[in-house]
PyMOL CGO cylinders between C-alpha atoms (Angstrom):
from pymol import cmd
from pymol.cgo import CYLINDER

trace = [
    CYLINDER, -7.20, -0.57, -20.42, -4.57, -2.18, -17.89, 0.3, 1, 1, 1, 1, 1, 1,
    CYLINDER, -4.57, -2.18, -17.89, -4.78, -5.30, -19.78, 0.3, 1, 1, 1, 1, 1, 1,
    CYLINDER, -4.78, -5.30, -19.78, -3.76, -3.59, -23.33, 0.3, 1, 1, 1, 1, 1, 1,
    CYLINDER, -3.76, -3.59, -23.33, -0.82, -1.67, -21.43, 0.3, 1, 1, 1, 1, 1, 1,
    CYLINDER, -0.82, -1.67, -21.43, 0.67, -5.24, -19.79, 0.3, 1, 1, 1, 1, 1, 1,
    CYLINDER, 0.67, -5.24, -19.79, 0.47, -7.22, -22.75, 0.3, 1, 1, 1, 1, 1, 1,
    CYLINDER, 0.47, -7.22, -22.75, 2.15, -4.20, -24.67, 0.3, 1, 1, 1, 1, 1, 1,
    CYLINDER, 2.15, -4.20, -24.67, 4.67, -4.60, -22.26, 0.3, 1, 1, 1, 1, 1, 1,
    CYLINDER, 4.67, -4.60, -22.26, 5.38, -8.04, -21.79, 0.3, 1, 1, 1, 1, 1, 1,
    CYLINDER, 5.38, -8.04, -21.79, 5.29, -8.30, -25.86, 0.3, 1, 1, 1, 1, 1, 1,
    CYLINDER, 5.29, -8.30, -25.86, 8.13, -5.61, -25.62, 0.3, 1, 1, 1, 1, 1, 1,
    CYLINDER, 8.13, -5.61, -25.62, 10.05, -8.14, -22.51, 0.3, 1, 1, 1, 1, 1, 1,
    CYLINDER, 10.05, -8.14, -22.51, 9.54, -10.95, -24.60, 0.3, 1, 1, 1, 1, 1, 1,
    CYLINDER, 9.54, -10.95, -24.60, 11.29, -9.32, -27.35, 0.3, 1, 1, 1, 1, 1, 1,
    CYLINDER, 11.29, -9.32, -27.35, 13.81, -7.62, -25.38, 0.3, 1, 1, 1, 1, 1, 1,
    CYLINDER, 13.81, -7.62, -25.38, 14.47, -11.11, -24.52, 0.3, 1, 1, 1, 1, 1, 1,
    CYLINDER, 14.47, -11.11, -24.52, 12.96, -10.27, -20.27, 0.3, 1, 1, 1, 1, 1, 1,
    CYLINDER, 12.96, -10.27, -20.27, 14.26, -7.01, -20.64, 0.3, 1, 1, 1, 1, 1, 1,
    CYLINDER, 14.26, -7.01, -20.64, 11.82, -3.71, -19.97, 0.3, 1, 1, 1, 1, 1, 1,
    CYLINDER, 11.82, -3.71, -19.97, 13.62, -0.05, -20.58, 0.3, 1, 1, 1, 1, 1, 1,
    CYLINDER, 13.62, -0.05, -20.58, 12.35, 2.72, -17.49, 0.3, 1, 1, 1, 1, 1, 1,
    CYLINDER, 12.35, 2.72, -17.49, 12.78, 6.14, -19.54, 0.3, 1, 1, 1, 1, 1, 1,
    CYLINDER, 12.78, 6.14, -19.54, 13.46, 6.00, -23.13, 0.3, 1, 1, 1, 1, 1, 1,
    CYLINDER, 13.46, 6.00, -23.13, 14.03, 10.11, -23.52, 0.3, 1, 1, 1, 1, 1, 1,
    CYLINDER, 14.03, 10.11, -23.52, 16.62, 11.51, -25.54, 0.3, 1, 1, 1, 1, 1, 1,
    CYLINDER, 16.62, 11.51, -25.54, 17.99, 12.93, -22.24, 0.3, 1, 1, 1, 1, 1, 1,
    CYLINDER, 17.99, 12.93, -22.24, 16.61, 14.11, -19.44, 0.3, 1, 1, 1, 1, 1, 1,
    CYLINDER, 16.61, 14.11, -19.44, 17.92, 16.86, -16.43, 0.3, 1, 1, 1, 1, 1, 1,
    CYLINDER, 17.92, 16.86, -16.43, 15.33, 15.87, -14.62, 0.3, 1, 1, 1, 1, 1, 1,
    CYLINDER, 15.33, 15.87, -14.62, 16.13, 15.73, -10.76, 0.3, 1, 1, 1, 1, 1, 1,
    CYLINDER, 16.13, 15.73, -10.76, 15.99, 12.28, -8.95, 0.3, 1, 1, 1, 1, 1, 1,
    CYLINDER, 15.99, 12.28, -8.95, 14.69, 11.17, -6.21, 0.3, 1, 1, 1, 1, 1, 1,
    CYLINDER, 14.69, 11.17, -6.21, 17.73, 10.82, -4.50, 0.3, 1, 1, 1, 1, 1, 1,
    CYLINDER, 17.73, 10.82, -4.50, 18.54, 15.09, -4.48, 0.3, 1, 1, 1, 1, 1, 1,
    CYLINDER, 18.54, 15.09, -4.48, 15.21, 15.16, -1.67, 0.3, 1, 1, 1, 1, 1, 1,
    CYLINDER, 15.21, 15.16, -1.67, 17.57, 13.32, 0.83, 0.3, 1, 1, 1, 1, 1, 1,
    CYLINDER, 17.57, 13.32, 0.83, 20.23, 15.54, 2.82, 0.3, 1, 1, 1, 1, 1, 1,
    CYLINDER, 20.23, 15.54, 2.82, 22.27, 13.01, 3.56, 0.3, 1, 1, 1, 1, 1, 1,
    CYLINDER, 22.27, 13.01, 3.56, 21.86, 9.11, 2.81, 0.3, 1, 1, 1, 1, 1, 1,
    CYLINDER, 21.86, 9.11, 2.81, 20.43, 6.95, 5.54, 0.3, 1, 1, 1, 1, 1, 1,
    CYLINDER, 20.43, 6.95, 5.54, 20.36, 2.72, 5.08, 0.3, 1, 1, 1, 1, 1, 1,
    CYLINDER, 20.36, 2.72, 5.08, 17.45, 1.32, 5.82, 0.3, 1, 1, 1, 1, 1, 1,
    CYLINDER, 17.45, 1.32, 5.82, 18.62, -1.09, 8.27, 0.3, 1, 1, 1, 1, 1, 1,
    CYLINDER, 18.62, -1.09, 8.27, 16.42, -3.78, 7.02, 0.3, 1, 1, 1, 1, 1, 1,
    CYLINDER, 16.42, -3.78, 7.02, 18.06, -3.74, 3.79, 0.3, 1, 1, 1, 1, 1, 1,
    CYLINDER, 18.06, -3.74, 3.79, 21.31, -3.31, 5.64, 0.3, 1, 1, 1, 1, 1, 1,
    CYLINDER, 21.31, -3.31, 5.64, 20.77, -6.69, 7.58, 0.3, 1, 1, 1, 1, 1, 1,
    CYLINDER, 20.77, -6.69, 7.58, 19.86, -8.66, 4.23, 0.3, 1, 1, 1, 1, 1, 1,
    CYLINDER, 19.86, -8.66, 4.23, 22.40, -7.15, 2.17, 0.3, 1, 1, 1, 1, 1, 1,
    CYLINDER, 22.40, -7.15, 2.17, 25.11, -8.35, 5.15, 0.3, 1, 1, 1, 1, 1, 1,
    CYLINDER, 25.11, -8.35, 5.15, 23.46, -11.64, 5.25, 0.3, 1, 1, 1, 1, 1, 1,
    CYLINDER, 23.46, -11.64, 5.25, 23.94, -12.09, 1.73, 0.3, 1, 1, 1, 1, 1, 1,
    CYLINDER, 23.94, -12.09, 1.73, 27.70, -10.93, 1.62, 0.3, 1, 1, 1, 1, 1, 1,
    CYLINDER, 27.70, -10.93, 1.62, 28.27, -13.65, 4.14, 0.3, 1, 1, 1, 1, 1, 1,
    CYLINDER, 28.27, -13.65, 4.14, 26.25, -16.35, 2.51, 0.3, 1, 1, 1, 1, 1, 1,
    CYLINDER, 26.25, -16.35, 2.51, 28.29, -15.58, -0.73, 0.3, 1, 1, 1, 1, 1, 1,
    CYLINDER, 28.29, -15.58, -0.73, 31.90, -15.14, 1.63, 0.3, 1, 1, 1, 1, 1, 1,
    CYLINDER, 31.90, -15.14, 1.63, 31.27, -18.64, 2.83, 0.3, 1, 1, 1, 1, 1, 1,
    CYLINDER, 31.27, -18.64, 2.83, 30.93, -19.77, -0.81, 0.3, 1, 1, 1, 1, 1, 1,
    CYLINDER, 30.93, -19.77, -0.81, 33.79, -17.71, -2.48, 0.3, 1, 1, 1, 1, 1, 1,
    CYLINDER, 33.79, -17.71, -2.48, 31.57, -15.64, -4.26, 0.3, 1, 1, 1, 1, 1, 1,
    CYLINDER, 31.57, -15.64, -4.26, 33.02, -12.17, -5.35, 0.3, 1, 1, 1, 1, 1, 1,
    CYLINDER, 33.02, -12.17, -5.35, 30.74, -9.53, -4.99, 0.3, 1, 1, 1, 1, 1, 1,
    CYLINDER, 30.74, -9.53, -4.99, 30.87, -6.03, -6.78, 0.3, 1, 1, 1, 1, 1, 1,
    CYLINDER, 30.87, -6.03, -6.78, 29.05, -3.35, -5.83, 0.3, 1, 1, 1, 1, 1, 1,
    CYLINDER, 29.05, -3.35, -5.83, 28.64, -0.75, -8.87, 0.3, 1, 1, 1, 1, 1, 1,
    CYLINDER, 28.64, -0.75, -8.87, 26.71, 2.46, -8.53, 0.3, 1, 1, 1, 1, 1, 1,
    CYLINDER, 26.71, 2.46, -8.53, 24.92, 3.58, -11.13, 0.3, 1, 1, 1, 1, 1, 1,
    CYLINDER, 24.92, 3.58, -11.13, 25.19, 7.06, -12.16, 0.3, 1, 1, 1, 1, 1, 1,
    CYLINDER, 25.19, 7.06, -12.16, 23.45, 10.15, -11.77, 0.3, 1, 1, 1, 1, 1, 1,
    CYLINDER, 23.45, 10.15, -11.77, 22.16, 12.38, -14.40, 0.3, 1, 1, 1, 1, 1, 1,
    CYLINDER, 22.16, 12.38, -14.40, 24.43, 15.46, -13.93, 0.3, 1, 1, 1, 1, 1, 1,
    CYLINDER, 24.43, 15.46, -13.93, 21.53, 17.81, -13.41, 0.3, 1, 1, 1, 1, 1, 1,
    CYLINDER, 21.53, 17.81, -13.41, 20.56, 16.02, -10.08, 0.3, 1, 1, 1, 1, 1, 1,
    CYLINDER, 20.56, 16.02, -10.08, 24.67, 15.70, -9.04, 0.3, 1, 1, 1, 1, 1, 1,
    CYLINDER, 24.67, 15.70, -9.04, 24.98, 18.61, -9.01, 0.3, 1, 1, 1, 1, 1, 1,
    CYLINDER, 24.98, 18.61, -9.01, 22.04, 19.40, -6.70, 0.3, 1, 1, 1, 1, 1, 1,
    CYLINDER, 22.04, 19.40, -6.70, 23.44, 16.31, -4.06, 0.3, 1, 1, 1, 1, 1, 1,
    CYLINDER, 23.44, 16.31, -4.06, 24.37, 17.12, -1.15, 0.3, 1, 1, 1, 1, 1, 1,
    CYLINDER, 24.37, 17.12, -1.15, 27.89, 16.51, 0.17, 0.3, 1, 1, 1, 1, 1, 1,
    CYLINDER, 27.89, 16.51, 0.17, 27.39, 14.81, 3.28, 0.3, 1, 1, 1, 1, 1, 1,
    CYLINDER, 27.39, 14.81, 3.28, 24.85, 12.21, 1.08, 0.3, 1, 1, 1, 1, 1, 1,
    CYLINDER, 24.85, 12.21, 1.08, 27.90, 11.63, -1.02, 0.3, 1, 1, 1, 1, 1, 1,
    CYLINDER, 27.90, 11.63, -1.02, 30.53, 11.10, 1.84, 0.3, 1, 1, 1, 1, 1, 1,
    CYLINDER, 30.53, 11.10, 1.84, 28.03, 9.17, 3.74, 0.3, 1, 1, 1, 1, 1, 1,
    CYLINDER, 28.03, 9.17, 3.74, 27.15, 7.16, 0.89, 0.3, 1, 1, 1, 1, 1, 1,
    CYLINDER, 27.15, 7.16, 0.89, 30.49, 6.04, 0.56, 0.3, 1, 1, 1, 1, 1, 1,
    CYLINDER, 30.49, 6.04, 0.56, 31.10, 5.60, 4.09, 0.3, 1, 1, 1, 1, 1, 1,
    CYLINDER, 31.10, 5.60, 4.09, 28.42, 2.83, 4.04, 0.3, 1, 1, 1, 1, 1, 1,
    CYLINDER, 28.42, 2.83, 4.04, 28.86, 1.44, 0.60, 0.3, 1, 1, 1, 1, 1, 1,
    CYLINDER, 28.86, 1.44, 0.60, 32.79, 0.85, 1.74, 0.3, 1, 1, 1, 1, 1, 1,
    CYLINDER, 32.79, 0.85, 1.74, 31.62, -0.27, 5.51, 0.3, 1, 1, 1, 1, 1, 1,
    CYLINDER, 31.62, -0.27, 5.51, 30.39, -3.54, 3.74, 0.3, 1, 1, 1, 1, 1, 1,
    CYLINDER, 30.39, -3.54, 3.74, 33.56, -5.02, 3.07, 0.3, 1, 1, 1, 1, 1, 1,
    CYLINDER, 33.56, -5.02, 3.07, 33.01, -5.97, -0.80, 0.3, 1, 1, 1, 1, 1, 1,
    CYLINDER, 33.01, -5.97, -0.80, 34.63, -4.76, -3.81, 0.3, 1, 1, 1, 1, 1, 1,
    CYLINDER, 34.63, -4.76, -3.81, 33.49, -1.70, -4.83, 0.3, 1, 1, 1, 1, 1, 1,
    CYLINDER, 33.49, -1.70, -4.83, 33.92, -0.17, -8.65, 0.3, 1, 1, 1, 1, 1, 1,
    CYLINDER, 33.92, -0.17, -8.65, 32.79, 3.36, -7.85, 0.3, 1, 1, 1, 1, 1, 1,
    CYLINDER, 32.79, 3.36, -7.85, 31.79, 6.52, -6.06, 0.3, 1, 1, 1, 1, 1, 1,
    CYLINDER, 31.79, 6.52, -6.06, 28.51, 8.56, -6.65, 0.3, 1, 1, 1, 1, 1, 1,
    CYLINDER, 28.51, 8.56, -6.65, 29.30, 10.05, -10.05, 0.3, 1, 1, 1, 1, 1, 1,
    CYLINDER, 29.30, 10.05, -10.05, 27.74, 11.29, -12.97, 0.3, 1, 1, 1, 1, 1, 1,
    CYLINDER, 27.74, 11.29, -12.97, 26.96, 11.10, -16.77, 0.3, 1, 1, 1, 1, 1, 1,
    CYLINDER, 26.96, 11.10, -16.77, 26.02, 13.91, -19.12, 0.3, 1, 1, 1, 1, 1, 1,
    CYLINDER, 26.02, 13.91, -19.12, 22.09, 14.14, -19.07, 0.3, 1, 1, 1, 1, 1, 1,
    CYLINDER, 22.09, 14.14, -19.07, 21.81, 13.15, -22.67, 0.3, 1, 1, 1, 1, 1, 1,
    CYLINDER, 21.81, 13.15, -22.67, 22.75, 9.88, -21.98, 0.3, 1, 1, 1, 1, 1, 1,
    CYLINDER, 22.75, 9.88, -21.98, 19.43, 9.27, -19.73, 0.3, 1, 1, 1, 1, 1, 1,
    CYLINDER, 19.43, 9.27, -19.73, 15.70, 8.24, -20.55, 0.3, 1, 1, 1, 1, 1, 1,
    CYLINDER, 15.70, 8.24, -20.55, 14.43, 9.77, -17.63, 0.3, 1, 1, 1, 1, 1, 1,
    CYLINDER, 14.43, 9.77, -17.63, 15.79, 11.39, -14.32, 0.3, 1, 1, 1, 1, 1, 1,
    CYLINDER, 15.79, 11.39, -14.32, 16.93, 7.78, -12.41, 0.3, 1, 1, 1, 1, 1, 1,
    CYLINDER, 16.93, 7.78, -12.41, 17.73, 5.63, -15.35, 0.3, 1, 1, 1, 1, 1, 1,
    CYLINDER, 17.73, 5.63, -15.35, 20.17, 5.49, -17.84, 0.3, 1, 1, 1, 1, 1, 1,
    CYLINDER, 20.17, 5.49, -17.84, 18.82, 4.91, -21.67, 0.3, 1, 1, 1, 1, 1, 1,
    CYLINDER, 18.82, 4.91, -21.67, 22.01, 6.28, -24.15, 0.3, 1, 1, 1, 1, 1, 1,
    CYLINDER, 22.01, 6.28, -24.15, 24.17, 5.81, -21.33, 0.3, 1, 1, 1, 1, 1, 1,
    CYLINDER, 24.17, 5.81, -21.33, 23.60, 1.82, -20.57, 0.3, 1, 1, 1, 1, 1, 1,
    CYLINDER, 23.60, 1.82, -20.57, 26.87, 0.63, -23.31, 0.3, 1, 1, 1, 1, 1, 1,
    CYLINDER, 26.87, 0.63, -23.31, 29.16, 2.95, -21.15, 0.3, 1, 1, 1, 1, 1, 1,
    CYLINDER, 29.16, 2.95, -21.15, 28.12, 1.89, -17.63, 0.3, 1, 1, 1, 1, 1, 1,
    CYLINDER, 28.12, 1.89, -17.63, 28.39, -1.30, -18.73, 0.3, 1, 1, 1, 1, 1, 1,
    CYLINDER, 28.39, -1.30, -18.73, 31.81, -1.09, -19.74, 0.3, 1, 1, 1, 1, 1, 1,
    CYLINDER, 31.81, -1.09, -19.74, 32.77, 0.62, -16.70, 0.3, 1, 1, 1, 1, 1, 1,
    CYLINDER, 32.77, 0.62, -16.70, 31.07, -2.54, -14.86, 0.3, 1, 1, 1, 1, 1, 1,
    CYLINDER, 31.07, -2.54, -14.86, 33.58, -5.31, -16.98, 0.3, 1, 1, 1, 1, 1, 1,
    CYLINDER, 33.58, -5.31, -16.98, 36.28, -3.14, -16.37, 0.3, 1, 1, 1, 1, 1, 1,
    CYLINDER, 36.28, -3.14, -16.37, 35.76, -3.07, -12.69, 0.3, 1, 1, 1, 1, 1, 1,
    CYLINDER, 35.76, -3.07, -12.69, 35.50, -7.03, -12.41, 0.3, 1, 1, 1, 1, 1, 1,
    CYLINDER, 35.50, -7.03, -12.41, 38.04, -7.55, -14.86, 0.3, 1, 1, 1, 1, 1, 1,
    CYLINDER, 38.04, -7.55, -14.86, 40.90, -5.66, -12.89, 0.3, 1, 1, 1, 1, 1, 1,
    CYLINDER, 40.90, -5.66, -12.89, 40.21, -7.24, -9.23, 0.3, 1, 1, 1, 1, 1, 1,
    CYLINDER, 40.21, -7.24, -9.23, 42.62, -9.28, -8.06, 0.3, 1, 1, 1, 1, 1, 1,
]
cmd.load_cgo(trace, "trace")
């Protein structure tokens, strides 16, 4: 049964050219997984790879843009302040150019509670925009 489901999807990569959509919904207010958390804690092994890899690409002149992707606005709502500020705190603590805060976009535009389906064209946008206007 496994079998039928991964060639079903990798027929659906190949022609989405390595491509595979999470949540296809017409919307979805949904909560995420991100609304159990209180406030937002690294995981400092991340932390340490993700600061390795901002110098590697420093010592290269490589730009790096961090971009967070949005919520649905059910879950938003439901965040907690301190995960916001917090979030922010470390996001900006890394020294890299950073497009955003912890936002949100209408439920419609998402296929399930974590990813965005309706809403990709828009983030996107906001994405170019971001790397097109740093200096």
């Amino acid at each position: 049964m496994r079998f039928l489901y991964y060639t079903k999807i990798i027929d659906e990569m190949n022609y989405n050219l390595g491509h595979h959509y999470h949540g296809k919904n017409n919307g979805n207010s949904g909560l995420n997984e991100e609304i159990e958390n209180t406030d937002f804690k690294y995981s400092p092994l991340i932390d340490m790879y993700m600061r390795k890899l901002i110098s590697l690409a420093k010592e290269n002149n490589i730009k790096i843009f961090y971009y967070t992707m949005p919520f649905n606005e059910s879950s938003y709502k439901k965040v907690t302040k301190d995960y916001k500020r917090n979030y922010s705190f470390y996001v900006e603590s890394l020294n890299i150019n950073v497009c955003n805060k912890i936002f949100y976009m209408n439920d419609s535009m998402f296929g399930d509670p974590s990813h965005l389906y309706k809403g990709s064209i828009e983030s996107t946008m906001l994405i170019n925009k971001c790397i097109l206007n740093s200096k």
